[in-house]
Backbone as JSON Lines, residues from 0, in Angstrom:
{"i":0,"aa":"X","n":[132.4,118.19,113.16],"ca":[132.2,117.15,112.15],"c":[133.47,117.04,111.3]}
{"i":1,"aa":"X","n":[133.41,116.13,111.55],"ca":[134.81,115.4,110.27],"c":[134.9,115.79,108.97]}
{"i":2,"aa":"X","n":[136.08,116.08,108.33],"ca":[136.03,116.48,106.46],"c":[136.91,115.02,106.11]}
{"i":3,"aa":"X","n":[135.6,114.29,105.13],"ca":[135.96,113.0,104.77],"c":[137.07,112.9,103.9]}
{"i":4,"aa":"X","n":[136.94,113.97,102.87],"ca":[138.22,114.71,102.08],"c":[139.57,114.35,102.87]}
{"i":5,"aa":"X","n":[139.32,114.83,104.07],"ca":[140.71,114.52,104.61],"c":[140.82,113.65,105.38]}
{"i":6,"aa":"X","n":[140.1,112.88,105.47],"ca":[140.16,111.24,105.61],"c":[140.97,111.22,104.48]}
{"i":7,"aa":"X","n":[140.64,110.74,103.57],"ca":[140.89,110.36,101.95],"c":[142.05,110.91,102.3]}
{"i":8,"aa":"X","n":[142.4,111.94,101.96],"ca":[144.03,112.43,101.93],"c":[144.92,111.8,102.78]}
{"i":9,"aa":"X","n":[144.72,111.55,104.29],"ca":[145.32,110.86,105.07],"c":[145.78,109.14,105.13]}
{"i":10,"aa":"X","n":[144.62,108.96,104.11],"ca":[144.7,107.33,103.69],"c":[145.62,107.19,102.97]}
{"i":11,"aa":"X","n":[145.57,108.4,101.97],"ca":[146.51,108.28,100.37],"c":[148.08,108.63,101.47]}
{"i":12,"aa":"X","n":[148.05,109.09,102.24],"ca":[149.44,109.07,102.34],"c":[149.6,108.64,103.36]}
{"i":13,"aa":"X","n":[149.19,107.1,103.82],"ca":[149.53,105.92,104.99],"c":[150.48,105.42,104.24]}
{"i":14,"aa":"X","n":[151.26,104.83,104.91],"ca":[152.01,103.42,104.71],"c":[151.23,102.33,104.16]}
{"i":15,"aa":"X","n":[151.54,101.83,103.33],"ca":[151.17,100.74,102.68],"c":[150.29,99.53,103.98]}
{"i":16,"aa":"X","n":[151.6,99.36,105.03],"ca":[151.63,98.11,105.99],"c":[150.3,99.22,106.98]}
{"i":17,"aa":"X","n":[150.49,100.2,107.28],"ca":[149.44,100.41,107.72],"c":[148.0,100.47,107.57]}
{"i":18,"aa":"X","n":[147.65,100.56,106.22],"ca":[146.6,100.5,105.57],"c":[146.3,98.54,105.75]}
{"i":19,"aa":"X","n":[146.94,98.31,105.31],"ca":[146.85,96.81,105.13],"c":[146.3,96.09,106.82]}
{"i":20,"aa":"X","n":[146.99,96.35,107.53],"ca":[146.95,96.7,109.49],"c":[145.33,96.71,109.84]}
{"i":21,"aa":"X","n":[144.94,97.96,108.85],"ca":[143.86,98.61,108.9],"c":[143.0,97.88,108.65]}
{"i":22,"aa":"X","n":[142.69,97.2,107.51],"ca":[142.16,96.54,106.23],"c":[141.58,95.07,106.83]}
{"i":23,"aa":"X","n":[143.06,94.19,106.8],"ca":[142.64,93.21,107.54],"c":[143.0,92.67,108.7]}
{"i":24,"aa":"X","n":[143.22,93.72,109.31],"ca":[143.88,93.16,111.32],"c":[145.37,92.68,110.98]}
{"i":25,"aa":"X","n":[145.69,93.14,112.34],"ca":[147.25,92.99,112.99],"c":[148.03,91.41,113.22]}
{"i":26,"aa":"X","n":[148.96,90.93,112.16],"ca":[149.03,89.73,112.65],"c":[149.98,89.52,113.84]}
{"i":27,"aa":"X","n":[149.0,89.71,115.3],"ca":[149.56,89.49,116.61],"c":[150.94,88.34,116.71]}
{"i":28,"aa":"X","n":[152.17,89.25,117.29],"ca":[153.29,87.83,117.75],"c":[153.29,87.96,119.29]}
{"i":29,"aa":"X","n":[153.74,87.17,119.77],"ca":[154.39,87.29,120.93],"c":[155.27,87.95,120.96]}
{"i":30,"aa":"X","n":[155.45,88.76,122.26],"ca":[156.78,89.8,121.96],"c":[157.32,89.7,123.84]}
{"i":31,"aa":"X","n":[156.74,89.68,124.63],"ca":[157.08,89.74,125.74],"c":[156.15,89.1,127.0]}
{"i":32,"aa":"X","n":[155.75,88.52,128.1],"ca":[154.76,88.71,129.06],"c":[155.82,88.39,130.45]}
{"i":33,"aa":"X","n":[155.34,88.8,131.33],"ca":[155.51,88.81,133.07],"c":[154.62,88.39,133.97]}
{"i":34,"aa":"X","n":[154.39,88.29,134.81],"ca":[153.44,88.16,136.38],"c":[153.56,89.49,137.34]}
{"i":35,"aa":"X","n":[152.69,89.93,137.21],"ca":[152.4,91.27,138.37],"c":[151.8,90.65,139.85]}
{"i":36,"aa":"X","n":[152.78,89.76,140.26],"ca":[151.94,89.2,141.89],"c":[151.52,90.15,142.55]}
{"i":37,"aa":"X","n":[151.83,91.09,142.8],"ca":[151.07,92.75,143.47],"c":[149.54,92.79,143.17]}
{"i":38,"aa":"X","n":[149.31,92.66,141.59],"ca":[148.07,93.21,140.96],"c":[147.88,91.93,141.01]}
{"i":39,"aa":"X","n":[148.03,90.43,140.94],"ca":[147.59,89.46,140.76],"c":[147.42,89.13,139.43]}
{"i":40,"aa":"X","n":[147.95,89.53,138.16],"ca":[147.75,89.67,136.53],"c":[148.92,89.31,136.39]}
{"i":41,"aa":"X","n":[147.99,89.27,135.23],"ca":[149.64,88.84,134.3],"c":[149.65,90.18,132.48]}
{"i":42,"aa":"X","n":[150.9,89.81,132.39],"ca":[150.94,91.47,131.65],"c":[151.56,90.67,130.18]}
{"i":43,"aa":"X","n":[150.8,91.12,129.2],"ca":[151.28,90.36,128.16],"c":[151.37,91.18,126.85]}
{"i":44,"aa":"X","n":[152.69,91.66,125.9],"ca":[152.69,92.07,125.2],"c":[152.81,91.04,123.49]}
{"i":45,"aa":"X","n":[152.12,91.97,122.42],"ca":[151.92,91.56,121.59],"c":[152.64,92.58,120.43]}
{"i":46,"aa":"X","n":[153.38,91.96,119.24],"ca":[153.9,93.26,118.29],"c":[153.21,92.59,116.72]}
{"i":47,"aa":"X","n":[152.89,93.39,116.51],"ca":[152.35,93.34,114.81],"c":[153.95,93.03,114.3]}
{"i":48,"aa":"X","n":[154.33,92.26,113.25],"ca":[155.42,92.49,112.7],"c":[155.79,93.42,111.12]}
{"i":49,"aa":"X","n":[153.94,93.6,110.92],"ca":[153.91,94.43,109.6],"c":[154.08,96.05,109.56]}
{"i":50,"aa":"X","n":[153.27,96.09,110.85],"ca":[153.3,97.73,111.25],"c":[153.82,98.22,112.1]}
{"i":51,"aa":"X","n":[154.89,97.39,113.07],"ca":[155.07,97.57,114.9],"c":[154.2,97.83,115.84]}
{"i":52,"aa":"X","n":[152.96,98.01,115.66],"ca":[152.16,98.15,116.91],"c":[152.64,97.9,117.99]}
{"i":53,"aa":"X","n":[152.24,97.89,118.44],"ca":[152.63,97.35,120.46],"c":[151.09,96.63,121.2]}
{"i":54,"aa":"X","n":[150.81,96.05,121.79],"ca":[149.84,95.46,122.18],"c":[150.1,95.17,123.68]}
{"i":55,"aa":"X","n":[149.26,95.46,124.43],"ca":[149.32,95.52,126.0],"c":[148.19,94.76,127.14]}
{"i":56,"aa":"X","n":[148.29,93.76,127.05],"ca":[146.89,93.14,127.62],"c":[147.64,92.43,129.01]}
{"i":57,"aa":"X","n":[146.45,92.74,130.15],"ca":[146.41,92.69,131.04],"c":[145.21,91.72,131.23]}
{"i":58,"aa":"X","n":[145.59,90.81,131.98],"ca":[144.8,89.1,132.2],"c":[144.85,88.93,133.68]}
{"i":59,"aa":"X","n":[143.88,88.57,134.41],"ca":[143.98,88.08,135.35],"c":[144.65,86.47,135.6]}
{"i":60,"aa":"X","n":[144.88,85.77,136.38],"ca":[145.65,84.7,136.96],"c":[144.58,83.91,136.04]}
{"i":61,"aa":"X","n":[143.52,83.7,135.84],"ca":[142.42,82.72,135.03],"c":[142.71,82.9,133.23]}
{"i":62,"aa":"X","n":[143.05,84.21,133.43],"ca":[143.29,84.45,131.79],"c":[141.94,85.16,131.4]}
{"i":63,"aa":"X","n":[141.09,85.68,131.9],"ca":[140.29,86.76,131.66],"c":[141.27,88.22,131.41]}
{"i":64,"aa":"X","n":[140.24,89.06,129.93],"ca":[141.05,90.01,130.03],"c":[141.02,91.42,130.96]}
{"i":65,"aa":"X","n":[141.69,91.69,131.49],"ca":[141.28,92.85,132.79],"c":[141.25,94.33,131.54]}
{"i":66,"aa":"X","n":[142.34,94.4,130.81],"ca":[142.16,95.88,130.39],"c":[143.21,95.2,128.92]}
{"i":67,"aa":"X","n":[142.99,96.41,127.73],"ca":[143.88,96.47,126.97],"c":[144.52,97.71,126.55]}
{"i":68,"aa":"X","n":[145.45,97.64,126.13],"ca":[145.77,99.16,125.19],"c":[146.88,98.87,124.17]}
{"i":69,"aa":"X","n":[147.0,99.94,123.29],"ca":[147.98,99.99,122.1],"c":[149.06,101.04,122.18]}
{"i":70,"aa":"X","n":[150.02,100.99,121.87],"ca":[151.03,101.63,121.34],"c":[151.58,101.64,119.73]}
{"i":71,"aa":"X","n":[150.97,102.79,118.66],"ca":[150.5,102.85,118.14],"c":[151.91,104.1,117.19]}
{"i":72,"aa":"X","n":[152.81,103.1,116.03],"ca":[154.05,103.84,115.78],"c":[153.23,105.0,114.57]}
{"i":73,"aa":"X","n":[154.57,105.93,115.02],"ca":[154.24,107.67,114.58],"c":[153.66,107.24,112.86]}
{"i":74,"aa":"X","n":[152.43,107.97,112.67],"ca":[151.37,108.18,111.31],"c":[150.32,107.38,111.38]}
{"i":75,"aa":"X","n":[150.14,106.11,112.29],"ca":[149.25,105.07,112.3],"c":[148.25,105.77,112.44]}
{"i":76,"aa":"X","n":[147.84,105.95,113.37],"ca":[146.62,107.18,113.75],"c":[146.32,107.97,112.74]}
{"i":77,"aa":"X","n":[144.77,108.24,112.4],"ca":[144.57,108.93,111.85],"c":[143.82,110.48,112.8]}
{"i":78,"aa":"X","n":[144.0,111.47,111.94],"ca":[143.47,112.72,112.58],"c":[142.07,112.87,112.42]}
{"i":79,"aa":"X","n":[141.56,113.04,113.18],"ca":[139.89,113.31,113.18],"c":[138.71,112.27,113.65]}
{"i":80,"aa":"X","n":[139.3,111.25,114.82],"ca":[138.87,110.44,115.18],"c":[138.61,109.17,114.05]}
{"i":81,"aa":"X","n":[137.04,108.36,114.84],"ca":[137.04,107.01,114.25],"c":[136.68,107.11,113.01]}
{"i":82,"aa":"X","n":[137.2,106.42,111.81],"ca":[136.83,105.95,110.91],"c":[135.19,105.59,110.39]}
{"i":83,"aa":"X","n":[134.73,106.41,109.76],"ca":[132.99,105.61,109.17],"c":[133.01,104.18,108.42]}
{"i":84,"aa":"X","n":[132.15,104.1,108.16],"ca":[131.65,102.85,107.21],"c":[132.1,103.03,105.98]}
{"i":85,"aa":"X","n":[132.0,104.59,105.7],"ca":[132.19,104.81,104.28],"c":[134.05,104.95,104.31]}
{"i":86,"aa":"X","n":[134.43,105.13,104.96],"ca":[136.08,105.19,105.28],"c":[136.45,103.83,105.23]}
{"i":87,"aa":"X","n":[135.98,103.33,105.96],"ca":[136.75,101.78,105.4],"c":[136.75,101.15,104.29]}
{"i":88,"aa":"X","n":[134.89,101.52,103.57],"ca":[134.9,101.04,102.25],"c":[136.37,101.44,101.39]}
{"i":89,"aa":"X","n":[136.41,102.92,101.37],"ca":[137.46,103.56,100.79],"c":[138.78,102.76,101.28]}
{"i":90,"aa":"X","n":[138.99,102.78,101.94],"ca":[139.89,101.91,102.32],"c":[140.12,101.02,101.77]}
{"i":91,"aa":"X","n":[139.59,99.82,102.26],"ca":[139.7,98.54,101.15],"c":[139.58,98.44,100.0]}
{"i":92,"aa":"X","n":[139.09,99.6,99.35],"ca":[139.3,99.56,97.48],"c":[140.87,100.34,97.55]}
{"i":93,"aa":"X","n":[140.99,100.83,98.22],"ca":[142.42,101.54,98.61],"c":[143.85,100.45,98.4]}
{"i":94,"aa":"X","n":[143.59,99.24,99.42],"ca":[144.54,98.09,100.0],"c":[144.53,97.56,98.52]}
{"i":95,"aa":"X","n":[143.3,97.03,98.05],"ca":[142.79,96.51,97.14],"c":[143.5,97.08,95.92]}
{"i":96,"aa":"X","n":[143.65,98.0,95.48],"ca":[143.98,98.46,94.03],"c":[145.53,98.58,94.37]}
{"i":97,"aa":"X","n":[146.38,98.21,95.9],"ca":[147.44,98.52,95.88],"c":[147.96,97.04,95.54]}
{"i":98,"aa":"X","n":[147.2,95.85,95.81],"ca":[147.53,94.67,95.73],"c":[147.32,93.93,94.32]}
{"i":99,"aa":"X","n":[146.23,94.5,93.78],"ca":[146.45,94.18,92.1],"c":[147.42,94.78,91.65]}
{"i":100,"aa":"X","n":[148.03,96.06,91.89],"ca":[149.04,96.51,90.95],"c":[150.09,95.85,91.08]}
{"i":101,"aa":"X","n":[150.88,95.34,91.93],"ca":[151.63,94.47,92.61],"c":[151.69,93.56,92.09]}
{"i":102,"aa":"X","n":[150.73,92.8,91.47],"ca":[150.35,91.27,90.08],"c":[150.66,91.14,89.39]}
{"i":103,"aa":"X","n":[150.32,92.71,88.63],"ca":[150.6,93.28,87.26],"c":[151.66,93.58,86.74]}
């Protein structure tokens, strides 16, 4: 079982852009795609420009998605698996109190 404590600790010392990433989703760019005629797909990458993510989606010739995955830059990840309900709350009062101060 998870120590939420260190959730919390791990939040307090994200990156700003990652929290934010977190908070309200990755704003996807285009960054690269190809044709895999072998596999019959097509291979299409995507980069966050706030956090660098990496984004990896694999489409068939119709544009259905076959598979995805992330590449995910060093601290993004947090330790101790997925996030609760109550972790995100924290979170977003987190993003939240970083973006009023910013006003002020």
């Amino acid at each position: 079982m998870k120590d939420e404590h260190d959730i919390e600790k791990q939040l307090k010392k994200a990156k700003p852009e990652y929290l934010m990433c977190r908070d309200i989703r990755h704003p996807w760019q285009p960054y690269d795609a190809h044709r895999d005629g072998k596999r019959r797909t097509i291979i299409r990458m995507l980069v966050c420009p706030r956090c660098g993510t990496l984004r990896h989606d694999v489409l068939d010739f119709s544009g259905y998605v076959v598979s995805q995955r992330y590449e995910y830059p060093e601290g993004y990840q947090l330790k101790g698996g997925s996030m609760t309900a109550g972790d995100r709350a924290m979170m977003r009062i987190m993003t939240t109190s970083r973006i009023s101060r910013k006003e002020q």
